[in-house]
C-alpha atoms as a printed R data frame, in Angstrom:
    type eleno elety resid chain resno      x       y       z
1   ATOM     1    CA   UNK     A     1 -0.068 -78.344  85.289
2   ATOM     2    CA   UNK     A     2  3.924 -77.838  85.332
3   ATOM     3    CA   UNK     A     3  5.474 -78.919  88.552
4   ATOM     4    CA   UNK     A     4  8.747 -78.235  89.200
5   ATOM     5    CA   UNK     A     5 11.677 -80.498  89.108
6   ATOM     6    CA   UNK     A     6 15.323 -80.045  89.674
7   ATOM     7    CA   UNK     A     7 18.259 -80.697  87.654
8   ATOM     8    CA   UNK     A     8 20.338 -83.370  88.447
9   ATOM     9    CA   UNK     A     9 24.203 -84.689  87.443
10  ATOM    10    CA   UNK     A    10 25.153 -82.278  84.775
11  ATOM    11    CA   UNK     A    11 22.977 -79.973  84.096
12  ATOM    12    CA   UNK     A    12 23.047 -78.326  87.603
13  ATOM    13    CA   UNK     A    13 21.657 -79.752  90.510
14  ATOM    14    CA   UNK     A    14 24.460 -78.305  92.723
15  ATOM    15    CA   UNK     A    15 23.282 -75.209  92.575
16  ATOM    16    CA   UNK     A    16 19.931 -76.020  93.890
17  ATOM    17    CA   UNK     A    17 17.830 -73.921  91.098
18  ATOM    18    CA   UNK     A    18 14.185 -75.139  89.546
19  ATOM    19    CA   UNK     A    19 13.305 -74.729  86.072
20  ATOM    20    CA   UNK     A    20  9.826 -75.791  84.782
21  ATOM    21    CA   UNK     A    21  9.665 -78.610  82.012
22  ATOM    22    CA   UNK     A    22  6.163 -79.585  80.314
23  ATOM    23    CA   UNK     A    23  4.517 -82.288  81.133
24  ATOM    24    CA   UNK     A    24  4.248 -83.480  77.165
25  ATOM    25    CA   UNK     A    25  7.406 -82.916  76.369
26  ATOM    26    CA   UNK     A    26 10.418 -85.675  77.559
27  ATOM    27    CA   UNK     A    27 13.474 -84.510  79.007
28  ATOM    28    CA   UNK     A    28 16.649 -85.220  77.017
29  ATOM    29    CA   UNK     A    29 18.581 -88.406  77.809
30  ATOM    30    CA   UNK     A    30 21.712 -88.020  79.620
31  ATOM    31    CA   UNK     A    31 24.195 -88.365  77.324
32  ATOM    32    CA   UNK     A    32 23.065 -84.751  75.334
33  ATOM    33    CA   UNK     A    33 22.842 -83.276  78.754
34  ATOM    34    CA   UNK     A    34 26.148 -84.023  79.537
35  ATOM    35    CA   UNK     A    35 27.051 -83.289  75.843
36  ATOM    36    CA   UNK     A    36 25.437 -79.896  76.276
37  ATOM    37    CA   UNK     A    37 27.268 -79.166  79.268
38  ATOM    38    CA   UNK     A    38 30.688 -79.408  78.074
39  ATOM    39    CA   UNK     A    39 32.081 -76.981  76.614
40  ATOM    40    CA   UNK     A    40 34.917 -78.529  74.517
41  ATOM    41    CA   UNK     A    41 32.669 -81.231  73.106
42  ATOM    42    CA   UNK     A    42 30.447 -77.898  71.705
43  ATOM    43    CA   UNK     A    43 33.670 -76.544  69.618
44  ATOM    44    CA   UNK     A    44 34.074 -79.643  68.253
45  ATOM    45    CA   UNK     A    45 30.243 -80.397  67.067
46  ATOM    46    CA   UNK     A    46 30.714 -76.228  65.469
47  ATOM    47    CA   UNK     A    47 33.930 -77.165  64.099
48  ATOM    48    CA   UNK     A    48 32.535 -80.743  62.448
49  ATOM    49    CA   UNK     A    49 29.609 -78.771  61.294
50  ATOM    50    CA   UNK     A    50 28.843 -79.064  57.403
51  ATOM    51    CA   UNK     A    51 28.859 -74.743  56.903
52  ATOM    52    CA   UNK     A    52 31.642 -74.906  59.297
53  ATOM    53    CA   UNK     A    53 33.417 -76.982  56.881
54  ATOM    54    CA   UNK     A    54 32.005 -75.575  53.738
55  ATOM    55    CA   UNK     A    55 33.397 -72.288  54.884
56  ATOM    56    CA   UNK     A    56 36.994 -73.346  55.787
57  ATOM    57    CA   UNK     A    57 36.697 -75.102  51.997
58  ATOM    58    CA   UNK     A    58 35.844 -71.541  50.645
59  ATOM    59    CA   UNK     A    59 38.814 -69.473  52.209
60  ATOM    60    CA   UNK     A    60 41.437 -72.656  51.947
61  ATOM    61    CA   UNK     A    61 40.489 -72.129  48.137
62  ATOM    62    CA   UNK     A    62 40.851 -67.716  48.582
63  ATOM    63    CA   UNK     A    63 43.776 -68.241  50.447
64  ATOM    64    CA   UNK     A    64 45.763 -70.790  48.200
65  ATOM    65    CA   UNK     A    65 44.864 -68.984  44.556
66  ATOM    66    CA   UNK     A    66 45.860 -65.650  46.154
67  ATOM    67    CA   UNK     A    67 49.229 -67.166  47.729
68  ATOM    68    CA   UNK     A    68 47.715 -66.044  51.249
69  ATOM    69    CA   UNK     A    69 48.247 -62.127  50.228
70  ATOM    70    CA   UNK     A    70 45.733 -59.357  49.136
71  ATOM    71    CA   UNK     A    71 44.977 -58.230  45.562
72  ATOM    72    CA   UNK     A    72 47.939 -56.601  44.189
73  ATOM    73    CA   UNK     A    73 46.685 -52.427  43.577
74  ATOM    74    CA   UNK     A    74 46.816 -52.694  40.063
75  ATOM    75    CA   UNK     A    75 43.977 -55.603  40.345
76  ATOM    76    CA   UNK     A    76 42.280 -53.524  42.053
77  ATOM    77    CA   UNK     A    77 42.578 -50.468  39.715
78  ATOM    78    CA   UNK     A    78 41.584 -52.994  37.011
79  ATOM    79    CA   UNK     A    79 38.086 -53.934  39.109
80  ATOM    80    CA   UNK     A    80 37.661 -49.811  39.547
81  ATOM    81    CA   UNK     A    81 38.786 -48.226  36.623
82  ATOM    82    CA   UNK     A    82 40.132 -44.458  36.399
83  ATOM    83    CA   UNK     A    83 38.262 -41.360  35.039
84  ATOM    84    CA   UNK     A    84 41.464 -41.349  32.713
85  ATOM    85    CA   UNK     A    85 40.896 -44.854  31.728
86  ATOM    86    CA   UNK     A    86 36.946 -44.232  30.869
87  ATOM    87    CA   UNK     A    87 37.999 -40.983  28.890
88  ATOM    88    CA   UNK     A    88 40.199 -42.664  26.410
89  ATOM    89    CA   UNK     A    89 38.011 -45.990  26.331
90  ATOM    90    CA   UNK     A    90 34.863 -43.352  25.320
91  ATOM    91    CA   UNK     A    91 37.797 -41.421  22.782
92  ATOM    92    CA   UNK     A    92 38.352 -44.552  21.039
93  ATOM    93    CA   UNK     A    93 34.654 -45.598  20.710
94  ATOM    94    CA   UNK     A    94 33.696 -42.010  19.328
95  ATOM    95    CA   UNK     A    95 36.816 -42.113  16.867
96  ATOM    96    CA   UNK     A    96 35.855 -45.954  15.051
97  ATOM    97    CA   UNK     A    97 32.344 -44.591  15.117
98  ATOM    98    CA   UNK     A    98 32.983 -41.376  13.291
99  ATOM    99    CA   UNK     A    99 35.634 -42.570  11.104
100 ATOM   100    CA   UNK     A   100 33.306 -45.656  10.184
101 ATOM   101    CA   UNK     A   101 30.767 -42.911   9.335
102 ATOM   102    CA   UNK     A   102 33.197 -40.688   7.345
103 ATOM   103    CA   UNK     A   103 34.480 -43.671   5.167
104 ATOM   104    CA   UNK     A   104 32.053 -42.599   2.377
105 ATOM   105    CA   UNK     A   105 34.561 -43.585  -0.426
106 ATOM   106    CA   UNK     A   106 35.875 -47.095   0.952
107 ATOM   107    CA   UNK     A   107 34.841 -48.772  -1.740
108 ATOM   108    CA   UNK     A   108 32.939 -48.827  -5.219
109 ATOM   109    CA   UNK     A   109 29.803 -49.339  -3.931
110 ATOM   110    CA   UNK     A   110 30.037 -46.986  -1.061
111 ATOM   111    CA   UNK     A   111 27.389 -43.738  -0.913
112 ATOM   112    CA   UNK     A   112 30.241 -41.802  -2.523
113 ATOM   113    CA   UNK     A   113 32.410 -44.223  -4.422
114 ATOM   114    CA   UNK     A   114 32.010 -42.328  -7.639
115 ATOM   115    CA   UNK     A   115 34.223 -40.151  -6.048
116 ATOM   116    CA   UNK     A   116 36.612 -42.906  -5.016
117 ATOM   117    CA   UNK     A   117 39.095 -42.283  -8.470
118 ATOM   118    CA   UNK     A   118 39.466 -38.294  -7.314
119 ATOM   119    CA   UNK     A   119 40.292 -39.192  -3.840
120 ATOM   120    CA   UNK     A   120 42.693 -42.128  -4.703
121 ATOM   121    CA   UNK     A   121 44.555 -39.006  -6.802
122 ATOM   122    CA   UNK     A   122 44.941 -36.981  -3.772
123 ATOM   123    CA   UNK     A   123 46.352 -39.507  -2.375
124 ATOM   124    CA   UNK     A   124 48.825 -39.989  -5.012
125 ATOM   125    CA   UNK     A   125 49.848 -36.433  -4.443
126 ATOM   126    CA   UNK     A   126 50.824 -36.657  -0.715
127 ATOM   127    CA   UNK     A   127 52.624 -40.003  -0.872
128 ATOM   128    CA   UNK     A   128 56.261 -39.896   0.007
129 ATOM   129    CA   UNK     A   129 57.642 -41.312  -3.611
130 ATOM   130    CA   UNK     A   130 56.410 -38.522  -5.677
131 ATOM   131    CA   UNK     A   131 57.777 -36.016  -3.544
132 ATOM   132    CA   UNK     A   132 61.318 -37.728  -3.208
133 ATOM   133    CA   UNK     A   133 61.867 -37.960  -6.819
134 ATOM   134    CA   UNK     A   134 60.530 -34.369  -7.167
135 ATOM   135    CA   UNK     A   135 62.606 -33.066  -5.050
136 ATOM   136    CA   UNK     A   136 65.936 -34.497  -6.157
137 ATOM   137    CA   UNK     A   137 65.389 -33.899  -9.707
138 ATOM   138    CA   UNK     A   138 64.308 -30.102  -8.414
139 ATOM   139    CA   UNK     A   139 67.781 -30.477  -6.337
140 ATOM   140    CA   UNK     A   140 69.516 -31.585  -9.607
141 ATOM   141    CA   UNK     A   141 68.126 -29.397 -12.176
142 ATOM   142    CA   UNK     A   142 68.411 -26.023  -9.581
143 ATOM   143    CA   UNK     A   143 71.271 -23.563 -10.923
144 ATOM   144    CA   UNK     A   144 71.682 -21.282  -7.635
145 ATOM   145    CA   UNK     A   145 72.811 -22.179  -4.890
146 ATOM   146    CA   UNK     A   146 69.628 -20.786  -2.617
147 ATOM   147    CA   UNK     A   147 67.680 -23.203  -4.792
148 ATOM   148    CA   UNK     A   148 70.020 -26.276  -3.946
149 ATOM   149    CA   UNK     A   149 69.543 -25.439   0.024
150 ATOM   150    CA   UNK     A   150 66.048 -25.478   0.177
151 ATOM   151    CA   UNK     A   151 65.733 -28.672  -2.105
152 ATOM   152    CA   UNK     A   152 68.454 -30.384  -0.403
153 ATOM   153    CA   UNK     A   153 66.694 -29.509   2.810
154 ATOM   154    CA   UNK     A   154 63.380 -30.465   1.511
155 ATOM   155    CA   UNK     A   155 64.974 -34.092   0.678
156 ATOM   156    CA   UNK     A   156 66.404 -34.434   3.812
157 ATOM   157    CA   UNK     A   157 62.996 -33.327   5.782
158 ATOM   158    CA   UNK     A   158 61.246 -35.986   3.812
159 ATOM   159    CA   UNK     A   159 63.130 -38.569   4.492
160 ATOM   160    CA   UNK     A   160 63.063 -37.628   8.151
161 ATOM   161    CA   UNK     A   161 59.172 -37.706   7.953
162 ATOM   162    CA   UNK     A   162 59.437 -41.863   6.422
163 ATOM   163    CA   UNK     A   163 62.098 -42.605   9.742
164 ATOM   164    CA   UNK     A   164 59.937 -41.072  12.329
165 ATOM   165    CA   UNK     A   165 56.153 -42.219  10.710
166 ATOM   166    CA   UNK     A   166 57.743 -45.561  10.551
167 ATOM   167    CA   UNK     A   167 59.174 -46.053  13.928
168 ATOM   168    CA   UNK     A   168 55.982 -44.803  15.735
169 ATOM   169    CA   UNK     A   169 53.656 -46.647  13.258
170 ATOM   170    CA   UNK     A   170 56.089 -49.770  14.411
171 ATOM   171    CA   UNK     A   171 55.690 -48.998  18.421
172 ATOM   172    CA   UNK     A   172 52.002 -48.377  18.342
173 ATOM   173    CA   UNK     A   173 50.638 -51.201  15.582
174 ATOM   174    CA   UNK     A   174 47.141 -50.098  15.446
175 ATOM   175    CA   UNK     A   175 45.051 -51.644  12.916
176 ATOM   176    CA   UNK     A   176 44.067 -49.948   9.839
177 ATOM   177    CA   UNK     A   177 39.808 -49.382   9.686
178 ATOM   178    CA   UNK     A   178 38.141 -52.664   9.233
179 ATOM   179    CA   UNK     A   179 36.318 -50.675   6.242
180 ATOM   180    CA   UNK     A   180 40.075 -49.931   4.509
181 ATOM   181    CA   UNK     A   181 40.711 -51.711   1.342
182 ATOM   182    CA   UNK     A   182 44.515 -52.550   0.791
183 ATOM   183    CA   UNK     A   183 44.816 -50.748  -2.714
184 ATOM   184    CA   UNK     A   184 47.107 -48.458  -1.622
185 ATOM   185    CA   UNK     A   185 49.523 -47.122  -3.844
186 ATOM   186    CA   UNK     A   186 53.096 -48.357  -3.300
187 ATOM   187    CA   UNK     A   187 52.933 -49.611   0.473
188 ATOM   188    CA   UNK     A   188 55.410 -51.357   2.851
189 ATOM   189    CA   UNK     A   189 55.444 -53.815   5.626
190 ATOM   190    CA   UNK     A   190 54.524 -50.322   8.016
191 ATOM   191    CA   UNK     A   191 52.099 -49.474   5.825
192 ATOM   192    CA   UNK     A   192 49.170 -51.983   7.142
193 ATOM   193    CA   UNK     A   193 49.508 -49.923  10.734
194 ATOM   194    CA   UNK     A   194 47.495 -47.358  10.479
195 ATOM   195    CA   UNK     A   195 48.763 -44.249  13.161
196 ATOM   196    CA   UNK     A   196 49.889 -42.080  12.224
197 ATOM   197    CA   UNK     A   197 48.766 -41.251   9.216
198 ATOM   198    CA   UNK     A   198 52.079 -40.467   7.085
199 ATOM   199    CA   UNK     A   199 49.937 -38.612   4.190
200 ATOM   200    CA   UNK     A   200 49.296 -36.217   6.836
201 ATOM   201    CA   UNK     A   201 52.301 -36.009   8.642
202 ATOM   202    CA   UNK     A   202 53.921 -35.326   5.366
203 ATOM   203    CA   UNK     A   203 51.184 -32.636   4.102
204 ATOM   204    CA   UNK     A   204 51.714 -30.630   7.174
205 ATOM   205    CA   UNK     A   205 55.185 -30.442   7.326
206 ATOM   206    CA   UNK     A   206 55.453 -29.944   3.624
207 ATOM   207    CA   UNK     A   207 52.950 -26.921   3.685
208 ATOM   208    CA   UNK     A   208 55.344 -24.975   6.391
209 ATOM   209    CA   UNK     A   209 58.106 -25.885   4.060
210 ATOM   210    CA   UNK     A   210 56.972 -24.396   1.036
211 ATOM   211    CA   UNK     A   211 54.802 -21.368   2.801
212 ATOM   212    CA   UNK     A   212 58.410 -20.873   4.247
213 ATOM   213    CA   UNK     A   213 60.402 -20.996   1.429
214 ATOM   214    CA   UNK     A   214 58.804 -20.525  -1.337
215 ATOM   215    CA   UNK     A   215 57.534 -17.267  -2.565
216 ATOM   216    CA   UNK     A   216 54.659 -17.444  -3.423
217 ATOM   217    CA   UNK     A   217 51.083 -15.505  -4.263
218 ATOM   218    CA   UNK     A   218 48.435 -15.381  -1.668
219 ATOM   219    CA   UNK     A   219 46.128 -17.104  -3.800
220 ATOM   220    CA   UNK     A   220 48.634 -19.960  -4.102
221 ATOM   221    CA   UNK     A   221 49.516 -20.387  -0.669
222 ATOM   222    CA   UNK     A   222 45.778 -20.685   0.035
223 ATOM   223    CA   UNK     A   223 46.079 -23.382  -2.237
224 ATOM   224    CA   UNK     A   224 48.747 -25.024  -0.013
225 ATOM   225    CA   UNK     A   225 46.963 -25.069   2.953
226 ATOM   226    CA   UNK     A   226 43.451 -26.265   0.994
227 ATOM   227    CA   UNK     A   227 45.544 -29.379  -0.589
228 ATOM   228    CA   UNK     A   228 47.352 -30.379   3.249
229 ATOM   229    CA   UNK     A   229 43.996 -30.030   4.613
230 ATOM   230    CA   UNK     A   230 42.264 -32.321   1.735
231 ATOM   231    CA   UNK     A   231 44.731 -34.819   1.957
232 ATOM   232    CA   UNK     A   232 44.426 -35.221   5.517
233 ATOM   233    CA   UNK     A   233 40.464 -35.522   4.817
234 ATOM   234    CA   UNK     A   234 40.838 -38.018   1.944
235 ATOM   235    CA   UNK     A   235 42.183 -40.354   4.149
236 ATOM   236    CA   UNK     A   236 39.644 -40.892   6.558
237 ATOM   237    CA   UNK     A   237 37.269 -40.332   3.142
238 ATOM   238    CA   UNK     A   238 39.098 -43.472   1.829
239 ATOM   239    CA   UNK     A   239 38.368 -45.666   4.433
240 ATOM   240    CA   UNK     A   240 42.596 -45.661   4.921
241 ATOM   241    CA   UNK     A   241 42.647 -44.052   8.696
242 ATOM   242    CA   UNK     A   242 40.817 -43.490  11.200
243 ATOM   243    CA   UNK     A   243 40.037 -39.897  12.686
244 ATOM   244    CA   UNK     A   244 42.643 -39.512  15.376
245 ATOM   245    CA   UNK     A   245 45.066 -41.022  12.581
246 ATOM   246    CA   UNK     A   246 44.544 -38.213  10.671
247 ATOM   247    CA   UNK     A   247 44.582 -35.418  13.565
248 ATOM   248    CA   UNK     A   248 47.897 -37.091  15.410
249 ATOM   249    CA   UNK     A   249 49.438 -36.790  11.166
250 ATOM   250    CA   UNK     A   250 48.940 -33.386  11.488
251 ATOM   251    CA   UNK     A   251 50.381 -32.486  14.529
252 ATOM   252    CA   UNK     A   252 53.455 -34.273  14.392
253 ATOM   253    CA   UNK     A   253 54.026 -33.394  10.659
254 ATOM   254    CA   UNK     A   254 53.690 -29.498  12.112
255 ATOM   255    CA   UNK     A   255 56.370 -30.607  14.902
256 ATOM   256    CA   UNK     A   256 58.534 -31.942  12.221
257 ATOM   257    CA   UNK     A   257 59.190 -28.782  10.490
258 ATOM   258    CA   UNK     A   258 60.754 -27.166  13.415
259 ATOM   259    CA   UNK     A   259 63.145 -30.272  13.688
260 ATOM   260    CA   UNK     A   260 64.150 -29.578  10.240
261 ATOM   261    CA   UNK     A   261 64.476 -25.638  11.106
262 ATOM   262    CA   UNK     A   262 66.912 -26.639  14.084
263 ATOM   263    CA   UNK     A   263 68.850 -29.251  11.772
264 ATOM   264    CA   UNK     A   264 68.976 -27.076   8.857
265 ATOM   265    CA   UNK     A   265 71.603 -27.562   6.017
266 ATOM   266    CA   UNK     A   266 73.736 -24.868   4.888
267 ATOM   267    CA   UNK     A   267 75.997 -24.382   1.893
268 ATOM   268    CA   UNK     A   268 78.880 -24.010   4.082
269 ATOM   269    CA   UNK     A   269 77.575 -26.661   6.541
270 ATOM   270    CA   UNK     A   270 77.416 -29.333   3.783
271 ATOM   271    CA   UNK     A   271 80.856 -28.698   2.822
272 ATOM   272    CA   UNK     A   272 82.608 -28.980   5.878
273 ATOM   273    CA   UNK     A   273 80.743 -32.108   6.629
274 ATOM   274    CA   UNK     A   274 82.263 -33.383   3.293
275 ATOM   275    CA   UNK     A   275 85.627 -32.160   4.137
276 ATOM   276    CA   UNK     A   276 85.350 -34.143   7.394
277 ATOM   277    CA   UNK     A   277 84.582 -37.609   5.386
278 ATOM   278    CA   UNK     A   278 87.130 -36.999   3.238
């Protein structure tokens, strides 16, 4: 049976309270009791504890690699990405994916490369070399002087369409389609980026040009609109762009022509400019 027994020294025998201790079990030595009663000596066994010190380790280690500050916010943007960011991420993956799928003529032995010789023509037809020397032996050979506008016009709004394709294919630098074989015809260091596409750029302003211009039978200027449209196609056909390559061409090649409306050369226009070099 328990019998009670007071504390003594240390652990409370001033204040004249019992406690009851088993019989089987031996009371502490001294030294703990005292231990146990001071408080200081209790911070210091917590602070000397092994996950005390383990934990100090931890945020000594937090502390120094962040320089003792929080994330910086665009860290944190990075760990929680935007809608915006998720959007264009799921964009790009739907683009390579249905380019990669469209690339039917890529190469000989692709499920249409039979057709690869007819496409490679098309492309032919839009490229910028073609329509340069066309146009300045059209400019050359013309005998009125409406004729010599619009082909002197035309020249200058292709050559406007190689600046511009060039400096944003130089800015953006995205990767022609892993699928793309480099057998393009006549090609320059900007030719291995891949957007915008410049066949397309230059088939859309080109068809407002001549629709414009030109006058022309409804049958043919169906025909103008049907060859833009299967250039632009060929190219993701070929395995040369990808989708968005091809749908950016457009739209910027459609913005071009109203650049060349607002910087339009006239007779009289040229020939004060001249008068001013001279």
């Amino acid at each position: 049976m328990p019998s009670p027994k007071a504390r003594s020294g240390g652990v409370g025998g001033s204040s004249g309270r019992y406690e009851f201790m088993s019989l089987s079990r031996s009371p502490p030595p001294p030294a703990l009791q005292r231990q146990g009663s001071d408080p200081t000596a209790a911070r210091l066994r917590a602070a000397d504890s092994p996950t005390r010190r383990r934990g100090s380790g931890s945020s000594t280690a937090s502390t120094s690699s962040t320089g003792g500050q929080q994330l910086p916010e665009e860290d944190c943007m990075r760990l929680n990405p935007s809608i915006l960011g998720i959007a264009l991420s799921s964009l790009l993956a739907i683009d390579l994916w249905l380019s990669k799928r469209l690339g039917v003529c890529a190469c000989e032995d692709s499920s249409w490369g039979s057709v690869r010789p007819l496409m490679k023509l098309v492309e032919v037809s839009g490229h910028g070399i073609p329509w340069l020397v066309g146009a300045a032996y059209c400019l050359y050979k013309s005998d009125s002087a409406a004729g010599q506008e619009v082909m002197l016009n035309l020249l200058m709004a292709l050559v406007l369409d190689l600046v511009l394709v060039a400096i944003v294919k130089a800015v953006v630098r995205r990767r022609r389609p892993a699928h793309n074989r480099m057998d393009m015809f006549a090609t320059f260091s900007v030719d291995r980026y891949s957007f915008p596409s410049g066949h397309a750029t230059r088939a859309a302003m080109c068809a407002r040009f001549l629709l414009a211009h030109l006058v022309l039978a409804a049958p043919l200027r169906v025909l103008v609109l049907l060859w833009a449209a299967f250039v632009g196609f060929s190219r993701v056909l070929l395995g040369r762009h990808n989708v968005t390559d091809v749908a950016f061409g457009f739209f910027m090649g459609y913005c071009q022509y109203n650049l060349v409306e607002a910087l339009w050369l006239s007779p009289v226009m040229l020939q004060s400019m001249v008068g001013q070099l001279e």
